[in-house]
KOLGUVO-302959 format. One record per residue: residue in three letters; x, y, z of N, C-alpha, C, O in turn. Coordinates in steps of 0.2 Angstrom, whole numbers, plus 5000, padded with zeros to 4 digits. Example, Ala and Ser with C-alpha at 12.3 -4.5 7.8 and 13.67 -1.06 7.14 Angstrom:
ALA506649725039506249785039506649845039507149835042/SER506449895035506849955036506450005039506750065040/
This chain:
UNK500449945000500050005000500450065000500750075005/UNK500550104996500950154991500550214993500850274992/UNK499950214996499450274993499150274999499150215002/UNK498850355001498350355007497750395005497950435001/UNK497150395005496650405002496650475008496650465014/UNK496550515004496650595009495950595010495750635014/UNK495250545006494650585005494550555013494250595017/UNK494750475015494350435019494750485023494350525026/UNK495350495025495350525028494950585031494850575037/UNK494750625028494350695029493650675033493350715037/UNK493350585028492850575031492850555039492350575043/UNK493450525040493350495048493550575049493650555055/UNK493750625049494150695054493350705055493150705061/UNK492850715052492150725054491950705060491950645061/UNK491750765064491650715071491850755078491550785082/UNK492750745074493250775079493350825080493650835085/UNK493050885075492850955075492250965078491950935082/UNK492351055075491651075076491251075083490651055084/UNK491651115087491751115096491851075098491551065103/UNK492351005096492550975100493251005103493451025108/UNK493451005097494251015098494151075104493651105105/UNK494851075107495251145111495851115113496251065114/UNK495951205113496651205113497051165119496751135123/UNK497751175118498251145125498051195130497951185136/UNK498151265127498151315133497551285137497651265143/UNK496851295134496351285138496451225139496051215145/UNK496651165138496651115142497051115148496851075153/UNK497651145149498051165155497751215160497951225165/UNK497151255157496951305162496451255165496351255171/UNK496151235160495651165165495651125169495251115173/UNK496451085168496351045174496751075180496751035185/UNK497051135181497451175183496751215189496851225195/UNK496351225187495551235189495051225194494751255198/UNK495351135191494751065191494151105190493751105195/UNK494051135184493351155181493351075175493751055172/UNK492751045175492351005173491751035168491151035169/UNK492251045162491751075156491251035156491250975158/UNK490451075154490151025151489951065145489251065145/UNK490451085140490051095135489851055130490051005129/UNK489351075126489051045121489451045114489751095112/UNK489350965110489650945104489150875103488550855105/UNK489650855097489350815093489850765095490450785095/UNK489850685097490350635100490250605093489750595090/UNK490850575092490950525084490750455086491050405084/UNK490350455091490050385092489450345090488950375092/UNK489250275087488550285086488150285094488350255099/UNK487650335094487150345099486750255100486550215095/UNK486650255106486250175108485650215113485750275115/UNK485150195116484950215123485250155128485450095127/UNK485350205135485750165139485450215143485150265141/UNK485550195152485450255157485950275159486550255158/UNK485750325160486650375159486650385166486150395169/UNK487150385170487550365175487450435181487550485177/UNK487450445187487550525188488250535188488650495188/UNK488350625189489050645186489650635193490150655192/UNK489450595198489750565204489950495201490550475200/UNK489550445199489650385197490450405191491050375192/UNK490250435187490850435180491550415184491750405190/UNK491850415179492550415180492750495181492350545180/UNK493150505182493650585181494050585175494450545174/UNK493850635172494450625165494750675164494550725164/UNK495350665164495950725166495850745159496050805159/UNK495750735155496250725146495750685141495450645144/UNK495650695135495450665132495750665123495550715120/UNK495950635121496150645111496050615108496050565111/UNK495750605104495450585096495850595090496050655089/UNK495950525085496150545081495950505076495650445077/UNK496050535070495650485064496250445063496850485063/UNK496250385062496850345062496750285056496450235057/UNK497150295051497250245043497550195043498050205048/UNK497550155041497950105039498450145035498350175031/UNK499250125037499850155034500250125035500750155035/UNK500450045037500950015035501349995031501249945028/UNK501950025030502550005024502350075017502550075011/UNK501950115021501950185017502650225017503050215021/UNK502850255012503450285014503450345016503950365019/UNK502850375016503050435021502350455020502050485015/UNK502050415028501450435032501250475033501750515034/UNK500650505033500350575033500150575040499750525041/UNK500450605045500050605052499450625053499050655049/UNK499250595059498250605059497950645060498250695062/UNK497550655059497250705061496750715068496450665070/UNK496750765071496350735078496650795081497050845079/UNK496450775089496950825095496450805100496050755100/UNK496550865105496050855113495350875110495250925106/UNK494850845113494250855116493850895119494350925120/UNK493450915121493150935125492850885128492450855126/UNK493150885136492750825139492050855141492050895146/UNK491350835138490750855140490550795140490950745139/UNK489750785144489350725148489450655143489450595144/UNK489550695136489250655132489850595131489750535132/UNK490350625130491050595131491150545138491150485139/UNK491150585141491050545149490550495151490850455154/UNK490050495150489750445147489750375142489450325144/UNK489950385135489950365132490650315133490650255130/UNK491350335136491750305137491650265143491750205142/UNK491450295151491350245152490850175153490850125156/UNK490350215147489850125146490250095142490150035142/UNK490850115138491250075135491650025140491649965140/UNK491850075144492250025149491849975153492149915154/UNK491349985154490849935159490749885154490549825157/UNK490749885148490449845145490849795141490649735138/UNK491349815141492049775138491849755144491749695143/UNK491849765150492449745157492949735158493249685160/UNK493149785156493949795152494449795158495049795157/UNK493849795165494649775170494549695170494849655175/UNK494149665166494349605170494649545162494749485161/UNK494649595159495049565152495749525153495849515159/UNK496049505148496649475149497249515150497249575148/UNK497549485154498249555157498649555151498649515145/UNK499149595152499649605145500249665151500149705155/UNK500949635148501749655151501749695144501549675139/UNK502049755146502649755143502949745141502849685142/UNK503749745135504249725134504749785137504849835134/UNK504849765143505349805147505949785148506049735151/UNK506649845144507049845146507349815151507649865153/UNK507549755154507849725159508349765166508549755172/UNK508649815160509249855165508849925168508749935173/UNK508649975160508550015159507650035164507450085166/UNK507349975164506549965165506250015161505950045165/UNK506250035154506150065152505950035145506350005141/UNK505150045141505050035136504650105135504350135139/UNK504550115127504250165124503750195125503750245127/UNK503250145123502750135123502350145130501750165131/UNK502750125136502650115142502450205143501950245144/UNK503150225144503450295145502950335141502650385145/UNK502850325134502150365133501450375138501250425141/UNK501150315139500650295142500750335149500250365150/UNK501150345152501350345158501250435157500850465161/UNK501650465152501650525150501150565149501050625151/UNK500650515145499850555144499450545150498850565149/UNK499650515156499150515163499650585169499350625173/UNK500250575168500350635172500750675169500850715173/UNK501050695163501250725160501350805159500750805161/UNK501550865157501150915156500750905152500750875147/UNK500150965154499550955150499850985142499750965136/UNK500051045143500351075138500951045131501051065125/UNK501050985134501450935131500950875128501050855123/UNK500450855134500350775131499950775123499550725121/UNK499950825120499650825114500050795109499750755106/UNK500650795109501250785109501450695108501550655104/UNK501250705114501350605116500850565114500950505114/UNK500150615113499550575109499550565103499150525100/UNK499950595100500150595091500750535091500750485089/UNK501050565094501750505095501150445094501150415089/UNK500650415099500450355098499850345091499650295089/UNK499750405090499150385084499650365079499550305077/UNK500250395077500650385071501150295074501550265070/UNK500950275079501250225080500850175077501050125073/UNK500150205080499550135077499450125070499450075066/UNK499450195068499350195061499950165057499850155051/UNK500450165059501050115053501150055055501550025052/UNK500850045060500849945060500049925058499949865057/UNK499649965056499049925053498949925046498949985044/UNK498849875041498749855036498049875034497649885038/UNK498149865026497449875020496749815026496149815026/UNK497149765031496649725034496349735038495949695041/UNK496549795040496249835046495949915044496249965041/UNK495349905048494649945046495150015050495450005056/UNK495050065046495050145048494650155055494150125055/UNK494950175059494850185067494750255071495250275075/UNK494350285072494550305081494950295083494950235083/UNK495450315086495750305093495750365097495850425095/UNK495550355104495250365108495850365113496050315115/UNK496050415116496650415120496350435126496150495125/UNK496150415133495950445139496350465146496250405150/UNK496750505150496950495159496150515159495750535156/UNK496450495167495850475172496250485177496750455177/UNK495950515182496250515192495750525195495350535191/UNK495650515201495450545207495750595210495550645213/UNK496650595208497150615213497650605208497750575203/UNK498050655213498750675207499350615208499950615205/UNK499150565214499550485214499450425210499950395207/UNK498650415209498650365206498150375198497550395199/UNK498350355192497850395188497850295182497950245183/UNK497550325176497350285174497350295164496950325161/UNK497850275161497650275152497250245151497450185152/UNK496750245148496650215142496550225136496450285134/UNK496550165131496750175125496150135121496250075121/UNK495550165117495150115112495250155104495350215101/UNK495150075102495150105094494550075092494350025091/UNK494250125090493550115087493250115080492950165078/UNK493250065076493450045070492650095067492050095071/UNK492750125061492350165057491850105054492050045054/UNK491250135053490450115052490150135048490450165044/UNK489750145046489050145043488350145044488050105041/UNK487950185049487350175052486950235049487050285047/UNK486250195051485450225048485550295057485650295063/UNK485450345051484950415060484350405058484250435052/UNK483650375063483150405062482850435063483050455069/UNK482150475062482050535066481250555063481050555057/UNK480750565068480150565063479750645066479850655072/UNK479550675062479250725059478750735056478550695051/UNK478450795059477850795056477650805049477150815047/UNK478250785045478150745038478350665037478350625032/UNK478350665043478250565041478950565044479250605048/UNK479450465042479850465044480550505041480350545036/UNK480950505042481750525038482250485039482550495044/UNK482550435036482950405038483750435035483850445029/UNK484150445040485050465036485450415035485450375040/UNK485850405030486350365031487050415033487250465030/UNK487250385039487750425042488450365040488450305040/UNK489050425038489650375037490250385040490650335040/UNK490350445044490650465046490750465055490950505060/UNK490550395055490550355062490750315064491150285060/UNK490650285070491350255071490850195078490550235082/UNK490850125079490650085081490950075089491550065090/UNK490450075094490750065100490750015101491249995104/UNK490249955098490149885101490249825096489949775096/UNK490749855091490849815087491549785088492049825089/UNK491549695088491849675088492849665085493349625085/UNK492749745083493349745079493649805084494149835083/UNK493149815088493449875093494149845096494249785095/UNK494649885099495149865104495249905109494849965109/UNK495549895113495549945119496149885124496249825124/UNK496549935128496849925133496949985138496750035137/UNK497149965144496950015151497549995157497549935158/UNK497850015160498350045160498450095168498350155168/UNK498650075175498450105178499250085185499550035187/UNK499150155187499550145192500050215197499650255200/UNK500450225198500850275201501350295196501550245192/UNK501550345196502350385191503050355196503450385199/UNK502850285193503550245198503750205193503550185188/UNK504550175196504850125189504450045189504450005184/UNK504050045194503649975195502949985196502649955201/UNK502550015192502150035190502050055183502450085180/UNK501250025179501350045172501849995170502350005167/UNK501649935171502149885170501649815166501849775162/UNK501249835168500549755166499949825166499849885168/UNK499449785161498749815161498349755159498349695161/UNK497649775154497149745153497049735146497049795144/UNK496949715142496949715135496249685131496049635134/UNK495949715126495249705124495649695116496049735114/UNK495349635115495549605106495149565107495249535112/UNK494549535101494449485103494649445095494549385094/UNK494949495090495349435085495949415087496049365084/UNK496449425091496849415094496649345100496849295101/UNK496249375103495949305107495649245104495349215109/UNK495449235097495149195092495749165092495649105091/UNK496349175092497049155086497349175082497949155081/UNK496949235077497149265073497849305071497849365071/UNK498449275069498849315072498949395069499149445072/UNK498649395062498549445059498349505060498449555057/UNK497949495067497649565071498149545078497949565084/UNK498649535077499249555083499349615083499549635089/UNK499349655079499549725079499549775084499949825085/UNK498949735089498649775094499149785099499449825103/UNK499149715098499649705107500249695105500749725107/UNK500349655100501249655099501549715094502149725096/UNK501249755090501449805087501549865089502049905089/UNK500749875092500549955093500849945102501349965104/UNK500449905105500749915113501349895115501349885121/UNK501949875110502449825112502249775119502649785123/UNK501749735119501749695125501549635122501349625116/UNK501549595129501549525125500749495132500649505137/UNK500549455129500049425137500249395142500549345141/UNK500249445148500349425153500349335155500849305158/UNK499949315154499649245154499549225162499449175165/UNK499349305165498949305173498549275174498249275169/UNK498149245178497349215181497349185175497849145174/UNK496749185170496449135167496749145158496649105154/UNK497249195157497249195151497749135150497549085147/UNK498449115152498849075151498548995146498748965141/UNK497848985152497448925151497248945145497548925141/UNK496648995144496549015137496948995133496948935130/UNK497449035130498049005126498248945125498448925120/UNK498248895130498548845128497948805125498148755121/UNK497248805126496648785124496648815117496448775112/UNK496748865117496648885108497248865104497248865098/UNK497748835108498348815101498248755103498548725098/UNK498048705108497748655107497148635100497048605096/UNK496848685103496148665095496548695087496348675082/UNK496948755089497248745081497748705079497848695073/UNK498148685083498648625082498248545078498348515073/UNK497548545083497248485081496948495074496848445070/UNK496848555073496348565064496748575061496548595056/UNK497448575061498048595056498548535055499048525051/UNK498248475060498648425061498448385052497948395050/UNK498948345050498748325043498748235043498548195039/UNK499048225049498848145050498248115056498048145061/UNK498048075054497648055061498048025067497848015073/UNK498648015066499047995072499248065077499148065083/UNK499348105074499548205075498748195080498848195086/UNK498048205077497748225079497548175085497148195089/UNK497648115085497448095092498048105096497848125101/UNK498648085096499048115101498748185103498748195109/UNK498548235099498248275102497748285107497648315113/UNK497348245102496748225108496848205114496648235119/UNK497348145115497648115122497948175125497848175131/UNK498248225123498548285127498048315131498048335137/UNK497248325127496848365128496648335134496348375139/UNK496648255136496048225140496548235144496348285148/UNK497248205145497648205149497648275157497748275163/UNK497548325151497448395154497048405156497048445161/UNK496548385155495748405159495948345165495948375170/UNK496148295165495948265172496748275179496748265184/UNK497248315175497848325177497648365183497048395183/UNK498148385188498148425193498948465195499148475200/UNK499048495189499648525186499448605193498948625194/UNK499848625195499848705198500048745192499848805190/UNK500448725190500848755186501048745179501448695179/UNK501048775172501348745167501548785161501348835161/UNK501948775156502048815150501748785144501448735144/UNK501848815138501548785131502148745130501948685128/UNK502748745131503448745128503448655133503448605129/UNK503448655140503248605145502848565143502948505144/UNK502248575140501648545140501948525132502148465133/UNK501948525127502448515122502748445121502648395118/UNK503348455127503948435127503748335132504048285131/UNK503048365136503048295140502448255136502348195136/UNK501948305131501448265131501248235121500848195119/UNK501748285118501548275113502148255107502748275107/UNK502048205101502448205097502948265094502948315096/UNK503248245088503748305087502948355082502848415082/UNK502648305078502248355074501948405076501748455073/UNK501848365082501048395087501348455088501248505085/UNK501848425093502248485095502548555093502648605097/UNK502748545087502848595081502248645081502248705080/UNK501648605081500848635077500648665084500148705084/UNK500948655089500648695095501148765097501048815100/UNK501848745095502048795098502248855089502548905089/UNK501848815085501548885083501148935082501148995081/UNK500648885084499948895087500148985092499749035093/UNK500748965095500849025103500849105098501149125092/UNK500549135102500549215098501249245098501349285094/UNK501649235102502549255101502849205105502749155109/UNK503749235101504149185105504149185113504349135116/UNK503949245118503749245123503549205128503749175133/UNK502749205124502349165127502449085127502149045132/UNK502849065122503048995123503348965129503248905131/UNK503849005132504048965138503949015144504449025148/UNK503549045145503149095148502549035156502049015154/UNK502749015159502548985167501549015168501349065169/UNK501548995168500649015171500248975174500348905174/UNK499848995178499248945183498848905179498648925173/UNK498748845180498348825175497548815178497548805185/UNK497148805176496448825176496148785176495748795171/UNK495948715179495648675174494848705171494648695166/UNK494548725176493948735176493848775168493348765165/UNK494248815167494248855162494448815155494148815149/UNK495048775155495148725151494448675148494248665142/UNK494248655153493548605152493048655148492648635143/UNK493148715150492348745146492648785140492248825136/UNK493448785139493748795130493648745127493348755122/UNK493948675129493848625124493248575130493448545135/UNK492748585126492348505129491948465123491648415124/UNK492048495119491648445112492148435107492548475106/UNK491948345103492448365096491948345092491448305092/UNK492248395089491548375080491848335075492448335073/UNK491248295073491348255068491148275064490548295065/UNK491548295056491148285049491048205045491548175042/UNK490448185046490348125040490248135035490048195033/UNK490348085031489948085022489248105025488948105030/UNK489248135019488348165017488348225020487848255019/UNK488748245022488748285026488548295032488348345033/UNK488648255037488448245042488848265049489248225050/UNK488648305053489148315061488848275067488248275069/UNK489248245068489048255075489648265082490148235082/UNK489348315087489548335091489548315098489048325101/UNK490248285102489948255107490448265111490948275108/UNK490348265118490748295124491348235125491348175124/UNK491748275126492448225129492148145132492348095129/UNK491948155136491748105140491548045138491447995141/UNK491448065131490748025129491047985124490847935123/UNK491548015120492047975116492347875120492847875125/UNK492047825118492147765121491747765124491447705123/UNK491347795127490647775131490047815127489847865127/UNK489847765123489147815120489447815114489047795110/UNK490047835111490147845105490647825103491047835107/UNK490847775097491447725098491647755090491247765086/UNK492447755091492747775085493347725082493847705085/UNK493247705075493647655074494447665074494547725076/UNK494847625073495547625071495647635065495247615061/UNK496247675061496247655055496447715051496547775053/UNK496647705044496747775042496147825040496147885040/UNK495447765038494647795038494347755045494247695047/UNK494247815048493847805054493047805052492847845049/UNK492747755054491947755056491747765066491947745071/UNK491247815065491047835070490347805071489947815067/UNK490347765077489447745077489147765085489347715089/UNK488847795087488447825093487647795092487447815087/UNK487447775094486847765098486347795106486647785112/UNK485847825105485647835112484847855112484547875107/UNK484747855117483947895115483847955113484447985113/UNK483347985111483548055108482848085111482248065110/UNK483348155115482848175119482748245118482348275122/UNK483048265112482548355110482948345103483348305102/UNK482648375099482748395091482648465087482148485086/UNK483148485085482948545082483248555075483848535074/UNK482948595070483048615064483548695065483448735070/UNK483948695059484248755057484548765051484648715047/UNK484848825050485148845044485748805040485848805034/UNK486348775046486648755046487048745052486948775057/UNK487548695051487748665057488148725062488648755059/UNK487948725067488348775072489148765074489348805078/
């Protein structure tokens, strides 16, 4: 991609104007204040109903930036975004924090850093860290630094975006970034009048609850050991996808924590994509025996790299630690979860001739449902059948 389309651009800047903007002065004399604009503007979000919160409930928002953000990877010379500060009005404060509540974006998967070892010091870190206590008269500054970072790690495969830069405090100790990108949309305004209905096709929007959103959050003290781990919202990234790595390994330099429950996660999805990528039936039941092994194990602790090395052949093994989203995470230590494991993998699907599936819980494989040897397997289950339903196709 050689070229940036200056129009699409001009279309997502629609939004970020037109009272929203203000300047750095006025943003320094505001938080300097603690005056709590609430002027009125137009937010580049689609409108939903929802109960809006009172202005005690909200968060505090020190800051706020917007910018129209393109795909520009491998451009040779990137046209910077467009965007700047906000005016934080209700509508904004509101509408970001139904965002947060709604992702649940503190109980998401954790995500590190890549932090200098000696230095403790990464980029990306130091920015983050910069736009929550920073000068105000500067962080305009360090918000563009990060729009032009996203925009040259994403590709023609990623949708034109929002990004949404926010601090938040209570207190000048402990504060909080966050960061969503809100990928560009296409919605109906309706509106009815005493000449009937009016419907608009509006284009220059931008989707809060759509699945291609991202978001991470970020929270801590202006210390070297703080601002070190946060929360990460991807949900192509947590499909498998490595394509949309962008977010976490590109734009954030960070890698998944593999805290609480996500580690298990991970090993459950490069489990299931190892086994659909495996190209013999021998690969794929040594798999399977990995799977069962693991649901009934009582591991405290374990790695992909570990778990790899004791339970699977060399093919398998290959297909699972590519499966891993970086070299990191491969011999990266984590809790392991069973209860979490059992509700990633608990069914394997069969495709038969004629087209036929059937879908049946671990357990049930040898009891209830018997699978031949061989290089063509025949599956035969028998049982009562106790509900039935029609659909479009198989789920």
């Amino acid at each position: 991609m050689q070229r940036v389309e200056k129009n699409a651009r001009s279309v997502l800047a629609k939004g970020l104007t037109g009272g929203l903007v203000e300047t750095e002065a006025d943003l320094a004399r505001r938080e300097g204040s603690g005056d709590k604009w609430q002027s009125e503007g137009q937010a580049a979000f689609n409108q939903e109903s929802r109960t809006v919160p009172s202005e005690s409930e909200l968060m505090n928002l020190l800051r706020v930036y917007a910018f129209a953000v393109t795909p520009q990877r491998k451009v040779d010379n990137p046209e910077p975004p467009i965007g700047g500060s906000i005016t934080i009005n209700t509508d904004i404060r509101v509408a970001l924090d139904d965002a947060f509540r709604k992702a649940k974006l503190d109980q998401q998967d954790t995500i590190d850093f890549r932090v200098d070892p000696k230095s403790r010091s990464c980029e990306t870190r130091d920015l983050m860290m910069e736009l929550a206590f920073g000068n105000p008269r500067k962080t305009k500054g360090v918000a563009t630094r990060l729009a032009n970072r996203l925009s040259t790690v994403m590709d023609s495969r990623s949708p034109s975006s929002l990004l949404v830069l926010a601090a938040s405090g209570d207190n000048a100790t402990v504060r909080r970034t966050a960061v969503w990108a809100f990928p560009r949309d296409e919605s109906f305004q309706f509106r009815n009048n005493k000449s009937g209905a009016v419907v608009k096709l509006l284009q220059d929007t931008f989707s809060r609850t759509s699945r291609l959103r991202k978001a991470a959050v970020f929270e801590g003290r202006k210390s070297k050991t703080d601002f070190l781990s946060g929360r990460v919202l991807d949900h192509q990234a947590s499909e498998g996808r490595k394509a949309a790595d962008y977010w976490i390994d590109s734009f954030l330099d960070c890698t998944l924590g593999l805290k609480g429950e996500a580690g298990t996660k991970i090993l459950a999805q490069c489990l299931q994509t190892a086994f659909t990528k495996a190209d013999s039936s021998a690969t794929r039941e040594n798999i399977y025996a990995a799977m069962m092994t693991a649901r009934h194990a009582n591991w405290r602790r374990i790695s992909l790299r570990k778990f790899a090395r004791s339970h699977l052949n060399n093919e398998a093994k290959k297909l699972l630690l590519d499966a891993s989203p970086n070299e990191e995470t491969k011999g990266t230590t984590f809790d392991f979860k069973k209860d979490i494991f059992e509700k990633k993998l608990n069914f394997r699907i069969f495709h038969l001739e004629k087209n036929i599936y059937v879908s049946a819980p671990f357990e049930t494989i040898g009891n209830g449902v018997s699978l031949s040897d061989g290089k063509k397997k025949r599956l035969k289950c028998e049982g009562l059948v106790l509900e039935e339903k029609v659909r479009a196709r198989h789920g």
